[in-house]
PLY file of the C-alpha trace (Angstrom):
ply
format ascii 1.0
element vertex 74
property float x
property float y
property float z
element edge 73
property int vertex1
property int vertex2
end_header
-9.71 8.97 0.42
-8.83 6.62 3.09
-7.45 8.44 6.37
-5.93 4.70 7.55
-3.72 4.39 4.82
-0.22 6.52 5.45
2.55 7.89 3.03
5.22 5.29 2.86
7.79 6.44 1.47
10.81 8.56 3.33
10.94 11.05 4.69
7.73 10.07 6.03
8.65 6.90 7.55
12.69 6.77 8.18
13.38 3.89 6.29
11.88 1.61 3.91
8.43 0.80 3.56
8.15 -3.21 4.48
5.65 -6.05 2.92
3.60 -5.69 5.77
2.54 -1.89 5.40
2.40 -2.35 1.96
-0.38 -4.65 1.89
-1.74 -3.21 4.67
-2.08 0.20 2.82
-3.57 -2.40 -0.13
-6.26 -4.16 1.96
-7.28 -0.91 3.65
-7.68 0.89 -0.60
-10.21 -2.47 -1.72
-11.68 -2.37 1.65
-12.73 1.05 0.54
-13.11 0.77 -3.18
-15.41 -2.46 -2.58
-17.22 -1.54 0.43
-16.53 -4.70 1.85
-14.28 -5.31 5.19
-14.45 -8.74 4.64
-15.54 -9.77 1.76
-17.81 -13.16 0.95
-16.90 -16.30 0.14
-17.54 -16.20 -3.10
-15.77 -12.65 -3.64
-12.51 -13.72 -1.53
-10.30 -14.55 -4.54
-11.14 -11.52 -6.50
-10.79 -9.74 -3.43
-7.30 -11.23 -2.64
-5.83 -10.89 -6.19
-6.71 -7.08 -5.78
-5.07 -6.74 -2.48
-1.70 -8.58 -3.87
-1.64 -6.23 -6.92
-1.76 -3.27 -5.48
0.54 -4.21 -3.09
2.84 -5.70 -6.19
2.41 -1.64 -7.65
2.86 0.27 -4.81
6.16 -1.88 -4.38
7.18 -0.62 -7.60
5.77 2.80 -7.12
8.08 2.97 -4.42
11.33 1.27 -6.16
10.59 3.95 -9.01
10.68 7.16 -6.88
13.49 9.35 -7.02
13.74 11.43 -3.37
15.43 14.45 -4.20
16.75 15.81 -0.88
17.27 12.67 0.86
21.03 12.34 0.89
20.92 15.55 2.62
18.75 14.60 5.34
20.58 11.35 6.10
0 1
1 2
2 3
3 4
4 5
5 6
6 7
7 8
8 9
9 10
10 11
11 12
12 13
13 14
14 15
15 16
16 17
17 18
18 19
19 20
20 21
21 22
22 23
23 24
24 25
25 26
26 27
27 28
28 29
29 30
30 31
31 32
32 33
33 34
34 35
35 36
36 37
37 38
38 39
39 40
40 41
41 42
42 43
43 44
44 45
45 46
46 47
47 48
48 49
49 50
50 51
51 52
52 53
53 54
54 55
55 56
56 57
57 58
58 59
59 60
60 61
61 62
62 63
63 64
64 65
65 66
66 67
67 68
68 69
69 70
70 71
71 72
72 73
């Protein structure tokens, strides 16, 4: 879909995803799903609630994943 936005979750990256790449990976998915880079004025809010969602559910996508393996690895 969107070659910018990377796996974060381990072993991928060595530790924990943080805020920052989350919502990075989030602006970079509506960038694409709306078309827009930036959007317009009168789209920003929409545009900004969708970013802080999916941020908000990849956090818990994240939280919820069980890494079988990892222990092993460490």
């Amino acid at each position: 879909m969107c070659r910018s936005i990377k796996t974060l979750r381990p072993p991928a990256i060595p530790e924990e995803a943080t805020e920052e790449e989350m919502r990075a990976a989030a602006l970079q998915y509506v960038r694409k799903v709306s078309g827009f880079r930036a959007p317009a004025a009168h789209n920003q809010k929409v545009f900004d609630r969708a970013v802080a969602e999916i941020a908000d559910a990849t956090q818990r996508l994240l939280d919820g994943l069980e890494i079988r393996g990892a222990a092993a690895r460490a």
